[in-house]
N, C-alpha and C positions, 0 to 999 in steps of 0.2 A: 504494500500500500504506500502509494506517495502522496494522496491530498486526500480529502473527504469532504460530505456535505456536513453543516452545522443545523441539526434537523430542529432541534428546540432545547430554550434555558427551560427549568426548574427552578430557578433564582433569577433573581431582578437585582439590579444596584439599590445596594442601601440595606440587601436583606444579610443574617448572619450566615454564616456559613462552620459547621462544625467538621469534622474528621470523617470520612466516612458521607459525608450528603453526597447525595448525586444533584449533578448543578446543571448538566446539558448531557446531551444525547448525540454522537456522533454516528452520520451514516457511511456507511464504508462500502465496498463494493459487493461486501458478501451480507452483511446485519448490520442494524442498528445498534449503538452501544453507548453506556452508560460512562460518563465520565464521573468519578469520584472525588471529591476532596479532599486533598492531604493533610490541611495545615485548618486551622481556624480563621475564624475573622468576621470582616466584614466586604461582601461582594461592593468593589468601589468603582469600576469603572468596566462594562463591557466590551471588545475592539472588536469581536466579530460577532455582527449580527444573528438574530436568528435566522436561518433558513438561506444562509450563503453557501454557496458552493464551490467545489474545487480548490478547498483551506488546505495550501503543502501543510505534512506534517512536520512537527516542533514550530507550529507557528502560535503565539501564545494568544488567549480567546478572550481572556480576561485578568484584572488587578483584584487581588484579594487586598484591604485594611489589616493591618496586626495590629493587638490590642495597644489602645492608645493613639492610635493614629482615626486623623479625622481625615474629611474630605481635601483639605488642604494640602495633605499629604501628594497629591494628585498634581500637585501646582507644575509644571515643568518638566510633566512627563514625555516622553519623547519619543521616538521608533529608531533610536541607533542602538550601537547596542553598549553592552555597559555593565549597569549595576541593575539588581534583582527589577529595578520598575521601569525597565527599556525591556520596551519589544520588538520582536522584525516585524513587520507586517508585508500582503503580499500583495503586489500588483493586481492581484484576482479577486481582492476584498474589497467590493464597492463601498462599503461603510467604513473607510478607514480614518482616522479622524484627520479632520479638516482644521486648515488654520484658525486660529483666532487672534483677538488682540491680545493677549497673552503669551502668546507665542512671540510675538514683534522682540528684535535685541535690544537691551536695555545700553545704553550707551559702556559703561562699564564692564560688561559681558566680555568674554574671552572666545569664549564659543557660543555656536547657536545652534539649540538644540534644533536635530534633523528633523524633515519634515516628509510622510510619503511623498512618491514621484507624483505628481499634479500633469496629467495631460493637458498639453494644450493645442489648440487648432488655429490657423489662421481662418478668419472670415472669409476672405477674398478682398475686407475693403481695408484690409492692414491691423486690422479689429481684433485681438485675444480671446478664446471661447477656450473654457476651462470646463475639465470632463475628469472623469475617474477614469482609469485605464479599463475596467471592464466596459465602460460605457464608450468611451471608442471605438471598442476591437467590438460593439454590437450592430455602433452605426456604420462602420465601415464593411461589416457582414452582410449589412442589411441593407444598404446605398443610402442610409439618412445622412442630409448634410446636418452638421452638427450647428450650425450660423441659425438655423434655423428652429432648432428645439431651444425651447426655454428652459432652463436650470432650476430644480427645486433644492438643490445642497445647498447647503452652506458656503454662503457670497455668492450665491446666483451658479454654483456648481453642477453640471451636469452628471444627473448619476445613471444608473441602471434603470429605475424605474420610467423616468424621464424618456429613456426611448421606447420603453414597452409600449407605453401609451402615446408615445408620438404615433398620428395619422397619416403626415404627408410621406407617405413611403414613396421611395425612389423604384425607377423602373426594374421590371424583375432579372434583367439579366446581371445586376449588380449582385443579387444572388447568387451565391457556390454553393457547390455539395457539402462543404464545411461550415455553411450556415447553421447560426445557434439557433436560428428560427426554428420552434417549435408548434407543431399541429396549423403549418402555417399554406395554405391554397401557394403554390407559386407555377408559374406559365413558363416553356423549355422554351428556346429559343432555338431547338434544333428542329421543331416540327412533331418534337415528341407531346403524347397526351399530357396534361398537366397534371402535377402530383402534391402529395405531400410531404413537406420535412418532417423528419419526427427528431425531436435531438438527443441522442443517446445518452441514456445514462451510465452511471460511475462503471455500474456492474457490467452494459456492454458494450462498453468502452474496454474491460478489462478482457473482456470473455473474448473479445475483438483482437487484440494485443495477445493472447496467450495462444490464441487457436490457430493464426498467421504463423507466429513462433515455431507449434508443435510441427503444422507442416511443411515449415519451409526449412527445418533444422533436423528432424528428424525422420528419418527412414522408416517409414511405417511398410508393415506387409500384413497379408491379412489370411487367416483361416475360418474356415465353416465345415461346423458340423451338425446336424440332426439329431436331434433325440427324442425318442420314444417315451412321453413324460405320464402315460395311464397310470401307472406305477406308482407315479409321483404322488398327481390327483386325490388317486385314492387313498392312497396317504395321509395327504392332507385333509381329507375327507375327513377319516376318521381320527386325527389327532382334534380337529376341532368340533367333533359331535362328543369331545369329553370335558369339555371346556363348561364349565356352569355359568350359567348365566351369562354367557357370553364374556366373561371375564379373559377372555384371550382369544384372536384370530389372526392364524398363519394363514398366510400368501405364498404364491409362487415364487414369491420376489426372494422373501424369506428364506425358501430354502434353497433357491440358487446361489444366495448368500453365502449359508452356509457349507454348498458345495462346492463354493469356490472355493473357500476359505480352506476346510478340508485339501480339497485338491491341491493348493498351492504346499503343506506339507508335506504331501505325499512325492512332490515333485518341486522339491523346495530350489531347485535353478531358476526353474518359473519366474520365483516370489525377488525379483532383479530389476535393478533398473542403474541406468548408465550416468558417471559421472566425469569431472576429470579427472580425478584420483582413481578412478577407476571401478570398478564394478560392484555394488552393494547388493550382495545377499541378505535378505530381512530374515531376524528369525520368526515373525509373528506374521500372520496375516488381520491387517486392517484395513479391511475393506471400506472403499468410497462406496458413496450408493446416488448417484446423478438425481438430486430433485427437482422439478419444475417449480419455478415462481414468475414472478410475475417481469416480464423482459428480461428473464433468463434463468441460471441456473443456480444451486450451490450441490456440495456434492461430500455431506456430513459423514462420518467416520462409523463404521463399528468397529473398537476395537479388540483384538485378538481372537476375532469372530469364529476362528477354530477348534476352541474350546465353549461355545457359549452353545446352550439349546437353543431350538429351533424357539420355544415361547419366549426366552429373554432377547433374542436379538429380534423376533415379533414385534416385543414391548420398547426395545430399545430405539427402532425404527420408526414407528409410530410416535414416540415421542420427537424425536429430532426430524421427521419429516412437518412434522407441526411447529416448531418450533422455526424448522427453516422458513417455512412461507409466511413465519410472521415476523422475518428476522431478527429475531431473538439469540441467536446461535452463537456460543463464545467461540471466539477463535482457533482453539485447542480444538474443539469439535467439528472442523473441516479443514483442518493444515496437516497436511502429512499422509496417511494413508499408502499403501501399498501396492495397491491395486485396485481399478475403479470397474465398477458394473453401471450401465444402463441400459434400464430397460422400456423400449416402448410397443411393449405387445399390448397393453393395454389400450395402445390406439391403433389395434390392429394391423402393425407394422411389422411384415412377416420377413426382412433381412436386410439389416443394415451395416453400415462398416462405423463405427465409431472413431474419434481424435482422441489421441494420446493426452490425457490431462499429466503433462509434465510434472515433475522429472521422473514419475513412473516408467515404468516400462513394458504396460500394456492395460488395455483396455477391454472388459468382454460386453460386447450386444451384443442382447436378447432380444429375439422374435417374439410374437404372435406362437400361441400353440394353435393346430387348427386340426381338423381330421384331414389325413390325406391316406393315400393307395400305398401298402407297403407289398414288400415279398415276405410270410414266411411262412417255412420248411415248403419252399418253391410253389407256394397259393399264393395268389394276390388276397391283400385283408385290408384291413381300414384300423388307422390307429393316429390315436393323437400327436401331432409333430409339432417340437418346437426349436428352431434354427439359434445356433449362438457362432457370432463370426471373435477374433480374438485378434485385435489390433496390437499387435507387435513393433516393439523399436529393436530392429535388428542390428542395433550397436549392441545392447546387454542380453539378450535370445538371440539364437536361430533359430531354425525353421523344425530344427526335430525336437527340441524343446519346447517349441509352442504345441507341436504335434502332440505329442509324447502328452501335455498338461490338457490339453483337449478330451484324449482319449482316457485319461481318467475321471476327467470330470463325467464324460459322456454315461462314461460308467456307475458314477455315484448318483446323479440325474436317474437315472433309467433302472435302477434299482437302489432308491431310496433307502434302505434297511442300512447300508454303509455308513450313511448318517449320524448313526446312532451308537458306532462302533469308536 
């Protein structure tokens, strides 16, 4: 993570602040998260607003008072850097504070405390138009001249808001595919239908950055195999007609899960992924498990899923898949993992090829189970099929190693009772 949205304070200036308060909520690309407070006091001055976006991290959000200290304390505070009450602030913090007369050098002054970079524009008629840098790089996105918005900041400063609400848009070819325009009508100039910008978020913006990576850096190859899952089914059938009150229910999901998880000790070369030091054999399997939310993904951990039954890592999934879509999720519980599953049989997707979630070293989709036409003991019959292809980084596998973990798995699949062994 490099920057984050600043989603909402919990404290207001002026309010205390003890050890332990949660004061604001940072969104990150994967959950929402709680900022704590370390120290005591009194919340004295906020620098980044609520509901700002793309705050690089160590950029400081707020001035806590320590006891004894009033508002006065505040007097001369500045954005160089320094002593405990200098902060950096970032060119992408529309609210960053504004001059005042207070700020002005006193004649006798040595130095003068720094001040954010202050955009400025020429008019056209030799005339200064003073903007926030996020608010340039939105008119300039968006073809507003800036001579012509009126400033609601501070000395007639032009901020963010300022060009939301500016009307007079400029014609649509000033428009790029890099426009921060969001849900915004724009007209192609190449004869194409006209469309919408959507402007991506943190999350895929990241998922954007990672997936480019996997493939352009990494040597993916791919296997597919079939399994015969009635076995399974049934299985499953009857571990959840024991379940009271519905107090537990395994999935498919679940126990693919688990015979991944399985599988990668049995064939623990598998359980590899490539670095530059060189090759990392994992003793554990912690399996990722790919969730859907909402404009994308997170991809929450069980770990040591090898030793867990098929009801806790049930239970353990259903919590963190909830959890993720409300993102809630600590960190610890989607960093790291071993091995990633997704599955989208549930939207009746009968074989796909999945992307290597880095620095793993492989990836398994899962199909759709469906009925189709088998052979056995040379009758044609009809049995439940469900396709798993095994994306490979053929820097830390080959190919008889991916084979090789395949064909176990297929095996524990397809005769479920291993499971249990």
């Amino acid at each position: 993570m490099t920057e984050g949205n600043l989603a909402r304070w919990l404290k207001q200036e002026g309010d205390s602040v003890a050890p332990g308060d949660v004061i604001a909520e940072i969104e990150t690309d994967k959950a929402t998260m709680e900022v704590e407070a370390v120290d005591e006091g009194t919340l004295g001055k906020i620098l980044v607003e609520e509901g700002a976006e793309e705050v690089p991290v160590n950029t400081p959000i707020a001035v806590l008072l320590e006891e004894g200290e009033d508002a006065s304390a505040l007097d001369g505070f500045d954005t160089g850097g320094g002593g405990p009450k200098q902060a950096v602030t970032s060119e992408k913090e529309d609210d960053a504070p504004a001059p005042s007369a207070d700020d002005e050098p006193k004649k006798n002054e040595k130095t003068k405390p720094a001040q954010p970079e202050e955009a400025a524009a020429d008019s056209g008629d030799g005339e200064r138009v003073f903007a926030s840098p996020l608010a340039r790089r939105l008119a300039q996105q968006q073809g507003i001249d800036l001579a012509a918005v009126k400033g609601s900041g501070p000395h007639g400063r032009i901020v963010k808001a300022d060009i939301e609400n500016h009307d007079g848009r400029a014609a649509p070819k000033a428009a790029s595919a890099s426009s921060a325009s969001s849900g915004k009508a724009m007209a192609s100039a190449d004869g194409d239908p006209d469309y919408e910008l959507i402007k991506p978020s943190n999350m895929r913006k990241i998922i954007a950055e990672r997936m480019t990576a996997s493939k352009q850096q990494v040597p993916h190859f791919y296997l597919t195999v079939d399994c015969e899952i009635d076995k399974l089914l049934d299985a499953r059938k009857d571990l959840n007609a024991r379940a009271k009150d519905g107090e537990f229910k395994i999935s498919v999901n679940d126990m693919v899960i688990k015979a991944a998880a399985v599988a990668l000790m049995q064939v623990p070369r598998a359980n590899a992924a490539w670095s530059d030091e060189g090759i990392k054999l994992f003793n554990a399997a912690d399996i990722s498990v790919a969730v859907a939310i909402d404009d994308g993904l997170v991809t929450p951990i069980v770990r040591r899923a090898e030793g867990k039954g098929l009801r806790r890592i049930s239970e353990e999934m259903g919590d963190l898949a909830t959890r993720a879509k409300a993102g809630k999720l600590m960190p610890e519980e989607y960093q790291g993992g071993t091995f990633t599953i997704s599955n989208l049989g549930m939207f009746g997707v009968k074989h796909f090829e999945a992307v290597i979630n880095q620095p793993q070293g492989a990836i398994l989709a899962v199909g759709a189970g469906e009925p189709r036409p088998v052979v056995k003991n040379g009758e044609l019959a009809v049995a439940t099929v469900m396709s798993l292809t095994l994306s490979v980084d053929h820097r830390a596998l080959d190919g008889a190693i991916g084979a090789e973990y395949l064909a176990v798995l297929k095996g524990l699949i397809e005769n479920p009772m291993g499971l249990l062994l």
